[in-house]
C-alpha positions as CSV (number, residue, x, y, z in Angstrom):
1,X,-11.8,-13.7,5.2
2,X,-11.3,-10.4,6.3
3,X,-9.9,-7.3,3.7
4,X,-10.0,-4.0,4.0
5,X,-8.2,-0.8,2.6
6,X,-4.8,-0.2,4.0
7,X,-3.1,2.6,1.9
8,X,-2.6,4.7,-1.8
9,X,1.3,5.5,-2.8
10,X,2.1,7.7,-5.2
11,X,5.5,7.1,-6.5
12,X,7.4,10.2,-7.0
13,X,11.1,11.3,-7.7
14,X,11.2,13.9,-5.0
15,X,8.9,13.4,-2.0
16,X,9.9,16.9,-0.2
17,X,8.4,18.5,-3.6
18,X,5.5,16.2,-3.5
19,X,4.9,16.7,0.5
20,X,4.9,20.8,0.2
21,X,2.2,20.0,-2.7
22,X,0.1,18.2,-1.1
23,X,0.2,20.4,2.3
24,X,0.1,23.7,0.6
25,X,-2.8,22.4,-1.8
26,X,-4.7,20.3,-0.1
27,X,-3.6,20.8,3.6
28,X,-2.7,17.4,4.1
29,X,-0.5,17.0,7.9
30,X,2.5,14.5,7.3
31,X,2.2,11.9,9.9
32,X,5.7,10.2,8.7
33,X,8.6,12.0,7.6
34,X,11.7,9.9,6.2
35,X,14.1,10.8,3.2
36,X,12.2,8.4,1.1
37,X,8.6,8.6,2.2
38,X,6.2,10.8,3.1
39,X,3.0,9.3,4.6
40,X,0.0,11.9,5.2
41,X,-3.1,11.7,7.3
42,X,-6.0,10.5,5.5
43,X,-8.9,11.9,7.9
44,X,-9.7,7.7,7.8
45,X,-8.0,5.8,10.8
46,X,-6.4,2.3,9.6
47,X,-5.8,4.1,5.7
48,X,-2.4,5.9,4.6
49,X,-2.0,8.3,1.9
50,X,1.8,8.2,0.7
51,X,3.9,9.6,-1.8
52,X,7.7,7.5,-1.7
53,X,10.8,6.4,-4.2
54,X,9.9,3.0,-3.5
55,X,7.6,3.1,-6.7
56,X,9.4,4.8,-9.7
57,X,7.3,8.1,-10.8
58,X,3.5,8.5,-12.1
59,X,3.2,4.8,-10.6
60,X,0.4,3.9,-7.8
61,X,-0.1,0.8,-5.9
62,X,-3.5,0.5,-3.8
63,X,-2.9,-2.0,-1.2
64,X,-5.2,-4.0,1.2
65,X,-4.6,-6.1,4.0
66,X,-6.0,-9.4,4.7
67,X,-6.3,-12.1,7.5
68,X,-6.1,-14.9,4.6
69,X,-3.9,-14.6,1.4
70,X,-4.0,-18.0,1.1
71,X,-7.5,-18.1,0.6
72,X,-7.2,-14.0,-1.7
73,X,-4.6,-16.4,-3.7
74,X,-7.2,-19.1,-4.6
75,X,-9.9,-16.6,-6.0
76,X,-7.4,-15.0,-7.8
77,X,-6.1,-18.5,-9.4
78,X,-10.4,-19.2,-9.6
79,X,-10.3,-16.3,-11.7
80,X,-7.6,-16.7,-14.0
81,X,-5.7,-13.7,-12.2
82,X,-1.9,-13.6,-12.6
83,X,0.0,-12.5,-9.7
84,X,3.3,-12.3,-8.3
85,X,4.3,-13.6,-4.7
86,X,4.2,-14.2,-1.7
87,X,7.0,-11.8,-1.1
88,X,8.4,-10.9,2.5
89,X,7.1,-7.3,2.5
90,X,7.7,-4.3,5.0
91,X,7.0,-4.1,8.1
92,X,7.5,-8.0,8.8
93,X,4.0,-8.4,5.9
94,X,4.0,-11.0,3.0
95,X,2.3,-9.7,-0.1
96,X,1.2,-10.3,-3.2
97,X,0.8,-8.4,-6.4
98,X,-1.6,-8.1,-9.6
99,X,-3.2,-5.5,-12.1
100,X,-6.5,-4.6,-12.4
101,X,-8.3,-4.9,-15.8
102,X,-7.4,-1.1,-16.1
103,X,-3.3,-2.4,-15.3
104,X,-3.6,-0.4,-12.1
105,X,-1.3,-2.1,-9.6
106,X,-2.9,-4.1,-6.6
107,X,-1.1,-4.8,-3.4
108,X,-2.7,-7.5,-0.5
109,X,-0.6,-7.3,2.6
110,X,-1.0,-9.6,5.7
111,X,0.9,-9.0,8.5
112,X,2.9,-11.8,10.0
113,X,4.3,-12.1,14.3
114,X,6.7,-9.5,13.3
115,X,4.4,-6.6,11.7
116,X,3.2,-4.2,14.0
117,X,-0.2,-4.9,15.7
118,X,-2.1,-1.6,14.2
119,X,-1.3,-4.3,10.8
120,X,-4.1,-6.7,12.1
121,X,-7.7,-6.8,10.9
């Protein structure tokens, strides 16, 4: 099984304000621009930085992608993890979802035919 990193979002109720904070601050260039999501260059190819209304405010998901949620799916259930899914996701992925110990939200991703090939590991 392969997993590795894929992104950080930040939700946020206004991603103009949150883009001009994180340019002016930390210098951060915008690689996507839409209404609803802002996605910076990390300075790591294959991980995405974003701040989007797609999570409600002070909310962060840490996603990964995988080759095998199956097989992420049956160490979570060895290890008593709850999670939610499989869920179609974006960009053509199925996902699942679960909280760390410290209730931060965890996203694994694995792209299907339809997702994008920079979305295989």
């Amino acid at each position: 099984m392969k997993i590795r990193l894929q992104e950080i979002e930040l939700g946020t109720k206004n991603p103009n304000k949150s883009q001009a904070f994180f340019s002016t601050v930390l210098g951060l260039e915008t690689s996507i621009e839409q209404k609803e999501l802002k996605v910076f260059k990390s300075g790591v190819a294959g991980i995405d930085f974003n701040v989007s209304t797609h999570l409600a405010s002070e909310k962060t998901i840490i996603s990964f992608l995988t080759d095998d949620l199956p097989l992420v799916m049956e160490r979570l259930h060895a290890n008593s993890v709850v999670f939610s899914g499989p869920n179609n996701s974006h960009l053509g992925m199925i996902s699942i979802e679960f909280t760390d110990p410290d209730n931060h939200i965890i996203r694994v991703n694995q792209a299907t035919r339809e997702s994008p090939d920079w979305l295989r590991i």
